[in-house]
N, C-alpha and C positions, 0 to 999 in steps of 0.2 A: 504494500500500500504506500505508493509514493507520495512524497507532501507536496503541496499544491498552492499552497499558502503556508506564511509567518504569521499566525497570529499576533494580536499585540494584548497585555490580558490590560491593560488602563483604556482600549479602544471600543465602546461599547459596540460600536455597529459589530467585533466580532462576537458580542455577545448576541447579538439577537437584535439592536436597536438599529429601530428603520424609521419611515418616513411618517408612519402611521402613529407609532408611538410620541414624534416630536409633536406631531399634535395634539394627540391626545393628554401629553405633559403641559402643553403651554401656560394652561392655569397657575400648576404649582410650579414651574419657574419663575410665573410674576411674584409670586408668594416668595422667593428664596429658596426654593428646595429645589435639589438635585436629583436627576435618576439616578438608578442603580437596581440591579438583578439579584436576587437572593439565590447566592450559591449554596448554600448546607443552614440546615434549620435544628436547631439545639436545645432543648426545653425551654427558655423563655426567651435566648440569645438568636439570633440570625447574623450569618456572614452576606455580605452583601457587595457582589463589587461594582465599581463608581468610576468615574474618566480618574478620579483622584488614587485609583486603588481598593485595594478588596479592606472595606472595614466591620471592624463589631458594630452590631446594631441593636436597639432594641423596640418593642413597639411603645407609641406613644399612649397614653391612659387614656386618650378619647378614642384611638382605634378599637380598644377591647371593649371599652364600656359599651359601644356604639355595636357592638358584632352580635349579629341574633344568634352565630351557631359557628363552629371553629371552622367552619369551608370560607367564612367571611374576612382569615386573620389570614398573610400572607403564607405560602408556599412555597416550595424550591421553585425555580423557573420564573416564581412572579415579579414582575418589573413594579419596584415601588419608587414613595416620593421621600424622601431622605433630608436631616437637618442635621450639622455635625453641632456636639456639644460643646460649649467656650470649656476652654480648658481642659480640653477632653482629647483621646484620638477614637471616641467613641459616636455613636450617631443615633438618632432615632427614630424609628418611621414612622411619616403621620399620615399615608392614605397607601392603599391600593390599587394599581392601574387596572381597569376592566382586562377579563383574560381575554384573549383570542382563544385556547382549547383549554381544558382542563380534565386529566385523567381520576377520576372519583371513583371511588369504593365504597361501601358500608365499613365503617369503624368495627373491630371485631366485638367477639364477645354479644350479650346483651343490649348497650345501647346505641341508641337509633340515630345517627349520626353521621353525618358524611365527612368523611375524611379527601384530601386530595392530593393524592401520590404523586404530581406533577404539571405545572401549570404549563403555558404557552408555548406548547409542545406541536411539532412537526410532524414526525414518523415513531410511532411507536414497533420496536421490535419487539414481538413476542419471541418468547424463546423457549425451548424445550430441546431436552436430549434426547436421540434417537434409541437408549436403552430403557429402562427403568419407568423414567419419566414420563414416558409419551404414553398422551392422553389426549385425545380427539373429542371429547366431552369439556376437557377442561380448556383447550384452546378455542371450543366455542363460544364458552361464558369471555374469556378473553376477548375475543372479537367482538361481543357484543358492548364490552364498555368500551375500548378503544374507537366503536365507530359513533357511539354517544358522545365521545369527549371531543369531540374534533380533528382529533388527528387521524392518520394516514396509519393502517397497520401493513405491516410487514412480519410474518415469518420466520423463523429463523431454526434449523434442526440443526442441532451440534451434535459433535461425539459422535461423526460418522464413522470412526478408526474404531467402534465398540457396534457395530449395526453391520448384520448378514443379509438383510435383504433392505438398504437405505432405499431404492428404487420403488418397493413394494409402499413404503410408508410414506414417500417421498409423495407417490399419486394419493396416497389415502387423502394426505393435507388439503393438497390442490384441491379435491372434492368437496371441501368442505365453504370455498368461495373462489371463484372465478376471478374476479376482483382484487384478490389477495396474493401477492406476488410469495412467493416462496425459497428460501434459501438453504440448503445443505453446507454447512462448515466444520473443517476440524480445527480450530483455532490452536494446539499445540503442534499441528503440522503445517498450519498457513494454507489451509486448505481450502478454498472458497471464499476466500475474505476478500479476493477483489472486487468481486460482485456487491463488496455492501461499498464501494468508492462513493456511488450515486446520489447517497442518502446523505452523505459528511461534507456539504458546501458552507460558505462563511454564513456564518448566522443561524442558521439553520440548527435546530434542535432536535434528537432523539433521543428516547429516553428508553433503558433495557428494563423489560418486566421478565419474571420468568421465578419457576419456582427455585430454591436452594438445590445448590449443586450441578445446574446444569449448565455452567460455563460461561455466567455472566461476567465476573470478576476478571476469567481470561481472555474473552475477546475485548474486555476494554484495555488489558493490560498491551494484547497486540495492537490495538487502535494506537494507544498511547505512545508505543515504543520501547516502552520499561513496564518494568512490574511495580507500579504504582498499588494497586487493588489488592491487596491481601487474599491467597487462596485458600482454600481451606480443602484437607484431602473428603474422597466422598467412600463412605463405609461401602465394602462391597459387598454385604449381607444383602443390603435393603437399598443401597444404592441412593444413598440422601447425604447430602451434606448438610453442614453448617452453614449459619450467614458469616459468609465471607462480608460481606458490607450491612452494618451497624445502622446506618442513615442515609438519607438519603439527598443524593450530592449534583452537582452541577459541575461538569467537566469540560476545560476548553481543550480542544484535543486539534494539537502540533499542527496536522495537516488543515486547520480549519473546522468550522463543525462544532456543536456541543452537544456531550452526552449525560445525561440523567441517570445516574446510578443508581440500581433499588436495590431494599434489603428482599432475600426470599420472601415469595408468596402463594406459599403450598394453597390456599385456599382463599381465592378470593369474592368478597361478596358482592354484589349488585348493589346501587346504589337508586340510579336514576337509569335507565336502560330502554327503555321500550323501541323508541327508533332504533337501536344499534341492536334491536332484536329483532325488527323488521327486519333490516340489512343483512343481517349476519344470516338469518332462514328466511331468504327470499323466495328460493325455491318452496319450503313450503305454505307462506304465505299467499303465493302466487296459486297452487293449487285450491286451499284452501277456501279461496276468493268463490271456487265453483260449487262449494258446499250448496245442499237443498237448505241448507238453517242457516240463517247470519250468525246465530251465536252456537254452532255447533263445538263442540268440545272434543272431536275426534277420536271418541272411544267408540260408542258402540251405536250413536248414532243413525239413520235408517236416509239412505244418497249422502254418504261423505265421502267427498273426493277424495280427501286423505287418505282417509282409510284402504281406497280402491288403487291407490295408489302404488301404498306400502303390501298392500297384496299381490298385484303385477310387479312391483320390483322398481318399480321408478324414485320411488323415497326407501329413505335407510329408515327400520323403525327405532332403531339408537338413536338417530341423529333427530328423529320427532319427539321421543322421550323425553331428551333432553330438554328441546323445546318449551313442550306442557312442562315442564317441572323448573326450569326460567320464568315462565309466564305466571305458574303459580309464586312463587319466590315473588315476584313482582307487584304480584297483590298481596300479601301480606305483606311488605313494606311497606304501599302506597297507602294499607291503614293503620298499619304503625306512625308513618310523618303525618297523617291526617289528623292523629293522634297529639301526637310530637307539638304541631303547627298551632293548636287549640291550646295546648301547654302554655306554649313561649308565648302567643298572643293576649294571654290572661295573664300572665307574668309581667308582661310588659305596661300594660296598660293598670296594675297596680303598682309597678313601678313610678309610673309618668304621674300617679295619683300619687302617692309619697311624696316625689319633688313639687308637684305643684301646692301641695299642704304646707309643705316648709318652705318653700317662698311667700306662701301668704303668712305663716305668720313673723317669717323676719320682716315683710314690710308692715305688721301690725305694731313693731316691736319685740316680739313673742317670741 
């Protein structure tokens, strides 16, 4: 992978800033505040780098008070508006620029909560290893948040030097979207990696998703040129590794380009999806369209084209499975935040009732 460019890391255009952003900033320029991109995000610290340099940052008290929910408080990739502190080499940030894409999840565990693993994002590589790993279930749910977030997915099967039949699995992928370009790599043999050249232009952001142990850490370590990314070996029982990567990071990489490093995520949950579930099963949305029932449910229905479908062989009924069972996931969140949303609104508006009480009575005296 030859370099193509010198990045410069004080030069934001190679971070990502364009034409659209300077407009979008003009307000908090008039204000005094700087842009700058939050490279890695740290319990209550953010690194952020600036035309001035990568500095500590933190957020301002009217950002947080003001956020209904933690998708509202900056991210890695998000482009914020920055003030440095007098006497300080520390900075604080007091807004957030609207994202272009952002890659969201459910927060795990219990609650109900949108997390977001990566903002104003380009091309998202999914990633999976061609042994162990590989799960054709699990890179659909992938594709479905990926085509909700905005960005561009791409494929990616590593650890072809450990796969007897990479051809056979290689078509399984492709089957799964037409749309979705697909890539074969051995990254400790340099194996396919010129094929990802395309996606690593200036400015331009990728961010690697993928679960532990399938060779995240080392294709950025090859992107980079050094072993930057700490690997971690992967047990050969059960074939899982360790998070090699802790947080999640924003990487300007030599030949141009920036990459998004994530920690593993064996299991990831839905968040907001619906369109990116269209997209991702269009094929069976598309038959589904001919059902005799608008609200058919494609089990045992009486004229489901689904169904007559997956009986003549034209649909996979894994691949519809999976579907209803996204589709269901999707409705129990949507009345979980329905939930959620009644919560924070009542919350709020005895908030707003609190402060409005105690302004009236400091100006009674009170």
């Amino acid at each position: 992978m030859d370099s193509t460019h010198n990045p410069d890391q004080s030069n934001l255009e190679d971070w990502g800033w364009d034409d659209r952003l300077a407009r979008e900033f003009a307000p908090y320029l008039a204000d005094g505040l700087m842009p700058g991109r939050v490279t890695l995000e740290y319990n209550k610290f953010y690194r952020v780098q600036t035309a001035q340099g990568e500095l500590l940052t933190e957020l301002a008290g009217r950002l947080k008070h003001e956020a209904a929910s933690r998708s509202e408080l900056p991210a890695v990739g998000d482009w914020v508006a920055i003030k440095l502190r007098k006497n300080d080499d520390r900075a604080i940030i007091h807004a957030l620029i609207p994202r272009r894409s952002s890659f969201a999840r459910k927060m795990k565990g219990s609650k109900t909560d949108e997390q977001i693993v990566g903002a104003n994002i380009d091309t998202v590589f999914l990633v999976t290893s061609l042994n162990q790993d590989f799960n054709l279930r699990r890179l659909e749910r992938y594709l479905a948040i990926v085509w909700e977030s905005g960005a561009t997915p791409v494929i990616v099967l590593t650890k072809t030097d450990l796969c007897d039949d990479v051809e056979a699995k290689f078509a399984q992928v492709e089957k799964l979207s037409s749309d979705v370009p697909v890539h074969a790599i051995c990254s400790i043999k340099d194996e396919g990696l010129d094929a990802l050249d395309q996606y690593f232009q200036r400015g331009k952001t990728v961010a690697i998703i993928g679960s532990s142990g399938v060779g995240k850490s080392t294709l950025i370590n090859r992107l980079l040129g050094e072993d930057r990314q700490m690997v971690k070996i992967v047990r050969e029982s059960d074939d899982r590794g360790q998070h090699a990567t802790r947080h999640r990071e924003l990487i300007l990489l030599p030949r141009g380009g920036i990459v998004i490093d994530t920690p593993g995520m064996r299991e990831i949950q839905l968040w907001d999806a619906t369109e990116g579930l269209e997209t991702t099963f269009d094929d069976i949305e598309s038959v589904a369209a001919k059902c005799h029932f608008t609200d058919c449910g494609h089990h045992s229905e009486p004229r489901c084209a689904v169904r007559a479908a997956i009986t003549n062989g034209t649909l996979d009924e894994g691949r519809l499975a999976n579907y209803l069972k996204l589709q269901k996931e999707l409705k129990v969140l949507a009345r979980r935040q329905d939930v959620l949303a009644q919560k924070t609104e009542k919350s709020r508006w005895k908030k707003l009732s609190r402060e409005a009480e105690a302004r009236s009575k400091s100006k009674r005296g009170g």
